[in-house]
Backbone bond lengths (Angstrom), bond angles and torsions (degrees), N, CA, C in turn:
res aa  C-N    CA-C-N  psi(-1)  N-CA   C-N-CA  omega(-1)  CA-C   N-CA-C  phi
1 X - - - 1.425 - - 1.532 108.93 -
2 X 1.222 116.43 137.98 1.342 138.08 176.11 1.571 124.18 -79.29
3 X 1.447 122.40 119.52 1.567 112.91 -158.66 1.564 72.44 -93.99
4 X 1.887 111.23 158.40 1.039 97.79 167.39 1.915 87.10 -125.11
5 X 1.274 89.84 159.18 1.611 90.37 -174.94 1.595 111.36 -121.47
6 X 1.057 135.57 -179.26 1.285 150.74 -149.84 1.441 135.19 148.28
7 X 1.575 117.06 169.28 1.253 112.00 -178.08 2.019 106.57 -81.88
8 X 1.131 95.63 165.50 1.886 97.35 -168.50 1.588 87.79 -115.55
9 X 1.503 98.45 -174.56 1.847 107.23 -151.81 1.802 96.99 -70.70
10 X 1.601 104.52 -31.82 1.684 108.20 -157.32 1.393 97.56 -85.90
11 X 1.289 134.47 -42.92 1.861 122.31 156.53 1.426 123.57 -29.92
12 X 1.293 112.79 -55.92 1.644 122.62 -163.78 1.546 84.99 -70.99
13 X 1.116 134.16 -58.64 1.594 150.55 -164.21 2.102 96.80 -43.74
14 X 1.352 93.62 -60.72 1.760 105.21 -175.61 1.498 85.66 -72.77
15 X 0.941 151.16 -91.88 1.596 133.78 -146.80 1.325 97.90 -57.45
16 X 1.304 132.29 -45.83 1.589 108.81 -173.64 1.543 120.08 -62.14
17 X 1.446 109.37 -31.77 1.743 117.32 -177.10 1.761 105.73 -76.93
18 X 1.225 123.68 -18.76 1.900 159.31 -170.56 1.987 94.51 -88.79
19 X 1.060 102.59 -42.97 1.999 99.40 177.58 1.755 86.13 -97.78
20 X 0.991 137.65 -78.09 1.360 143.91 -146.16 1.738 95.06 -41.95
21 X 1.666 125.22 -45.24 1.119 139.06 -179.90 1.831 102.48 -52.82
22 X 1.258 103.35 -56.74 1.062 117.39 -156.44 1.731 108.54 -61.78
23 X 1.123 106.13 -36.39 2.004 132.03 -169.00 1.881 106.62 -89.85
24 X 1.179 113.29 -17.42 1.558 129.87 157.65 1.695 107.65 -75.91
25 X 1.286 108.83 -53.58 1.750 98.44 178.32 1.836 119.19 -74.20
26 X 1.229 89.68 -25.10 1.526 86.01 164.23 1.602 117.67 -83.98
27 X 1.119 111.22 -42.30 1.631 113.61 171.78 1.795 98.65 -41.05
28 X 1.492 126.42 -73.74 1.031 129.46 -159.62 1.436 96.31 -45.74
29 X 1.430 119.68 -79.64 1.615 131.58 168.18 1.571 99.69 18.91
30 X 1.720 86.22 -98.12 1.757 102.18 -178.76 1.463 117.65 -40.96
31 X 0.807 138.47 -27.63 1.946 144.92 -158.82 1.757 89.39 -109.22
32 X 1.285 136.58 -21.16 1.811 111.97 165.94 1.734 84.09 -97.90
33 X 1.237 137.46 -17.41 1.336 105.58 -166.04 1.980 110.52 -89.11
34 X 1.379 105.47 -17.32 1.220 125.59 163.76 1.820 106.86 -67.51
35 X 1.279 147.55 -57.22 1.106 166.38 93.26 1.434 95.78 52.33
36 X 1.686 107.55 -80.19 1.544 133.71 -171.16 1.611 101.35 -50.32
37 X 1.240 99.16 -52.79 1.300 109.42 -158.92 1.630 114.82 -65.37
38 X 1.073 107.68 -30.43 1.517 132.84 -179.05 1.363 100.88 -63.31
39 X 1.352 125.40 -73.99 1.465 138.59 176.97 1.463 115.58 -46.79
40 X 1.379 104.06 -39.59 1.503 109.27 155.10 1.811 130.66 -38.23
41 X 1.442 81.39 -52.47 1.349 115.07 -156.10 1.894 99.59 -55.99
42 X 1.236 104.20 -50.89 1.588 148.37 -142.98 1.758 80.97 -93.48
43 X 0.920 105.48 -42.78 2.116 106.27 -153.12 1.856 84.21 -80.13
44 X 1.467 118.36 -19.15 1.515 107.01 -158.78 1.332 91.92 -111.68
45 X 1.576 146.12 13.62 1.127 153.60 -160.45 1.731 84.39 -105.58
46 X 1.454 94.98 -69.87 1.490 124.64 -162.41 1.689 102.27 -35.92
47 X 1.250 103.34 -51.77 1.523 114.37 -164.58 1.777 103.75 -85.99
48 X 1.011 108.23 -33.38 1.876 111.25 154.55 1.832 107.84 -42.17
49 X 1.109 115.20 -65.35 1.575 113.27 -177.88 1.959 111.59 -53.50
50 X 2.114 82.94 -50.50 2.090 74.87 -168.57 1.648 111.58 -53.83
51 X 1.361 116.22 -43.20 1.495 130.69 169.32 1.699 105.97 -22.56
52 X 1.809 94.08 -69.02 1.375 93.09 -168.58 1.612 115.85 -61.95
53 X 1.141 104.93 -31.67 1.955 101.59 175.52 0.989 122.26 -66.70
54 X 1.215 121.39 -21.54 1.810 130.60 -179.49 2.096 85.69 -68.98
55 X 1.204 87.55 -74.24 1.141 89.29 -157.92 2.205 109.08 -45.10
56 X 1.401 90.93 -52.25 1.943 69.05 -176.86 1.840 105.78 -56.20
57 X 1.352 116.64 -25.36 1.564 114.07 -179.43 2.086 95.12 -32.19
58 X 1.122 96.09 -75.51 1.760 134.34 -170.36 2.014 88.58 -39.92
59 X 1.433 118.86 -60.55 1.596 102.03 177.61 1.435 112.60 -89.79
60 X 1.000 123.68 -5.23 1.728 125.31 156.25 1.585 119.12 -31.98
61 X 1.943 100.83 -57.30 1.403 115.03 178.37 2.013 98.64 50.34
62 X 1.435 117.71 63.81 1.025 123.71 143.88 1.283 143.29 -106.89
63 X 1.189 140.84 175.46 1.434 120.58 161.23 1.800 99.29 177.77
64 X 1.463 100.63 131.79 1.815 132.58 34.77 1.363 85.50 -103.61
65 X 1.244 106.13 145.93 1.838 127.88 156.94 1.187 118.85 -39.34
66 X 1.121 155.26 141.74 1.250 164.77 156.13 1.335 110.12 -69.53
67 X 1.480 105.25 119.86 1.551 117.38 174.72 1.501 112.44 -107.74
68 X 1.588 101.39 115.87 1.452 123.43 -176.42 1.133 116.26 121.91
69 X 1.204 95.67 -33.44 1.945 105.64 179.86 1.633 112.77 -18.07
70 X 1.540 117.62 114.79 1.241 112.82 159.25 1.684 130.49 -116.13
71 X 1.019 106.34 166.54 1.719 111.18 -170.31 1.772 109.55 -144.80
72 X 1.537 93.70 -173.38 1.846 85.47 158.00 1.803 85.24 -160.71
73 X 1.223 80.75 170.69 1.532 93.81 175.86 1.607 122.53 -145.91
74 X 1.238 132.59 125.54 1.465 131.52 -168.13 1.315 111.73 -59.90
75 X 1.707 153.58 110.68 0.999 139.02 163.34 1.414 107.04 -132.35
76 X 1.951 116.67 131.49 1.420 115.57 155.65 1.984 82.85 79.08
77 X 1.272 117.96 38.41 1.523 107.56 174.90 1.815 115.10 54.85
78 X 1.001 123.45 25.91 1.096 118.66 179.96 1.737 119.42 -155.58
79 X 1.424 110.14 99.66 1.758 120.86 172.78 1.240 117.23 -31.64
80 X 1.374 103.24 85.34 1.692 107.62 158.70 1.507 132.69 -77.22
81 X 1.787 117.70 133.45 1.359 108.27 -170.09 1.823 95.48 -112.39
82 X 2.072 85.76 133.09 2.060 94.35 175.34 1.906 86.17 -98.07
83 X 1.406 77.19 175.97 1.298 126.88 169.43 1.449 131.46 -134.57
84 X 1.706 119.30 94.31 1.703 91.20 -174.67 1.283 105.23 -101.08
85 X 1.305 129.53 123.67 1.372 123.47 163.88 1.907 112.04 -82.51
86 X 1.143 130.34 128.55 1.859 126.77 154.54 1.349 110.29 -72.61
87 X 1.211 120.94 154.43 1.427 125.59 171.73 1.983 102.29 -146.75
88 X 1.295 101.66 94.06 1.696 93.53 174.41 2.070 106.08 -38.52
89 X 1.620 75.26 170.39 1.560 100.51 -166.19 1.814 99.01 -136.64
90 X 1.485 108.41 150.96 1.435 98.22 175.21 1.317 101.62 -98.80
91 X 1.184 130.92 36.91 1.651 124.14 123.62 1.504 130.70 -85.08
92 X 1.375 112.99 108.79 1.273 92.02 177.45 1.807 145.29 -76.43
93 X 1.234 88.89 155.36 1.848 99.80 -166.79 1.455 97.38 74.80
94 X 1.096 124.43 72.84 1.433 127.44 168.53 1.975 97.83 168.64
95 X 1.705 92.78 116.34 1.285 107.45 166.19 1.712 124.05 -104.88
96 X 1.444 93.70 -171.89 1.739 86.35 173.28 1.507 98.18 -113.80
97 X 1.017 133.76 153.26 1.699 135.15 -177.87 1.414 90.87 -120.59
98 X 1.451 138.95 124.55 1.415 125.05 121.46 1.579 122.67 -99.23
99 X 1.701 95.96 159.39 1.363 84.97 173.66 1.370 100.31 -130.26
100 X 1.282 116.79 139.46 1.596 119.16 144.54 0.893 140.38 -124.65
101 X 1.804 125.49 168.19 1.210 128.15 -119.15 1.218 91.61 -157.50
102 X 1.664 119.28 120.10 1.582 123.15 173.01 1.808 89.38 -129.50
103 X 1.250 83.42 -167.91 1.580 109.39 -174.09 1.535 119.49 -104.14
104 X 1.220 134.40 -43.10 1.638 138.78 114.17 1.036 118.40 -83.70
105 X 1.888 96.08 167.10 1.783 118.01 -159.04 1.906 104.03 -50.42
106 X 1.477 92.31 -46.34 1.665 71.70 177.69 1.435 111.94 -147.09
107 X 1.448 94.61 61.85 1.537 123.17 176.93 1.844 106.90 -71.30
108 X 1.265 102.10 -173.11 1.649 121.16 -174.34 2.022 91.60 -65.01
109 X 1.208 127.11 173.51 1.468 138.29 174.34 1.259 105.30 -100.76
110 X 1.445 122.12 111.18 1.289 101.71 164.77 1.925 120.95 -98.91
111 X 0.935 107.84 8.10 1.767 105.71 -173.56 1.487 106.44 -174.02
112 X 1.307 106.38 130.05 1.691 97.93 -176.39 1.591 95.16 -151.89
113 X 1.425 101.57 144.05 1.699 113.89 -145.35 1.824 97.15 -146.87
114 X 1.612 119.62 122.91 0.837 130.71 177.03 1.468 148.04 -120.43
115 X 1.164 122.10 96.93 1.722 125.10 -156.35 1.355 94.78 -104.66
116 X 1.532 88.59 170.03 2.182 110.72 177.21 1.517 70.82 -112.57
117 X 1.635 102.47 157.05 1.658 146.06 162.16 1.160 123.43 -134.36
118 X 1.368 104.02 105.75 1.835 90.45 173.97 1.980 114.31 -89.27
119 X 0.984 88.41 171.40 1.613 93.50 -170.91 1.783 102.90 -76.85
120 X 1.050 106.63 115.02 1.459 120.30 -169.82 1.845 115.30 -49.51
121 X 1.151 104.90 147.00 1.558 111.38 -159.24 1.892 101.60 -42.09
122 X 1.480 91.84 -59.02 1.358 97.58 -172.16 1.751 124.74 -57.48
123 X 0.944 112.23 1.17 1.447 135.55 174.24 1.547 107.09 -88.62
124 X 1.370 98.78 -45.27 1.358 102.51 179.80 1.753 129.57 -78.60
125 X 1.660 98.38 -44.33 1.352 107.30 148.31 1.012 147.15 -58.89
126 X 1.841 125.19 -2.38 1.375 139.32 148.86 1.691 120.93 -73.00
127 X 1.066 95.28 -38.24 1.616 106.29 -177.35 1.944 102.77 -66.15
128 X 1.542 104.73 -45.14 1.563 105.48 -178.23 1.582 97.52 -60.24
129 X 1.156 118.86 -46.02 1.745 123.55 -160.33 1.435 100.90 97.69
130 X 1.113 137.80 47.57 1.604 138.36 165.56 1.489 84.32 -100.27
C-alpha cells in the first residue's frame, strides 16, 4: 500500500494567511506611493501658477503692487486660487512678493514662492520728471 502524502489543513492555512500578509504590504506600498505621487502631482501644478504670477507681476509693469491681491488661474483642468502678499524691503523701490497657491479660495496651501521686485524703470523715471 501506497502512503500518499500532502500538505494538511494548518500548512495551506499558514501559507495562505503568509501570501495574504504578504499582498496587504504591497497593496499598502502602491496606495502611499500613488498618494506621493498625487501630492507631487498637485505641489508641481501649484508652483506652475505662482511662476506664472510672478511673471505677469514682471509684464504688468505696475507700482506699488497690491498687497493681497487675489486671482485664480486654470491649470492641468483644475481652478487654482493665488494669493499675493508685498512685504517692503530696506532697499528701496524693491519689495518682496509672495504668492500662494491652494486649491480652494481658502483651502489648505499647497506651494508658496517668493521673489524681490523693483519698481520698474518707468515708474521711476516719472517720479524724476525725465
Amino acid at each position: 500500500m501506497r502512503l500518499m502524502r500532502g500538505f494538511t489543513l494548518i500548512e495551506v492555512m499558514v501559507a495562505l494567511s503568509v501570501f495574504s500578509l504578504a499582498a496587504l504590504a504591497a497593496l499598502q506600498a502602491a496606495s502611499g506611493h500613488l498618494t506621493g505621487l498625487s501630492a507631487l502631482q498637485d505641489k508641481t501644478f501649484a508652483q506652475y501658477v505662482a511662476s506664472n504670477r510672478l511673471a505677469e507681476l514682471s509684464i504688468e509693469n505696475n507700482w506699488p503692487l497690491e498687497n493681497g491681491r487675489k486671482g485664480q488661474q486654470e491649470q492641468a483642468d483644475i481652478t487654482w486660487y493665488w494669493q499675493q502678499q508685498v512685504t517692503e524691503t530696506v532697499t528701496p523701490n524693491v519689495v518682496a512678493v509672495t504668492i500662494k497657491v491652494m486649491k480652494s479660495e481658502n483651502g489648505r496651501e499647497h506651494f508658496r514662492l517668493t521673489r524681490y521686485v523693483r519698481k520698474p524703470d518707468s515708474a521711476v523715471e516719472s517720479r524724476n520728471g525725465r
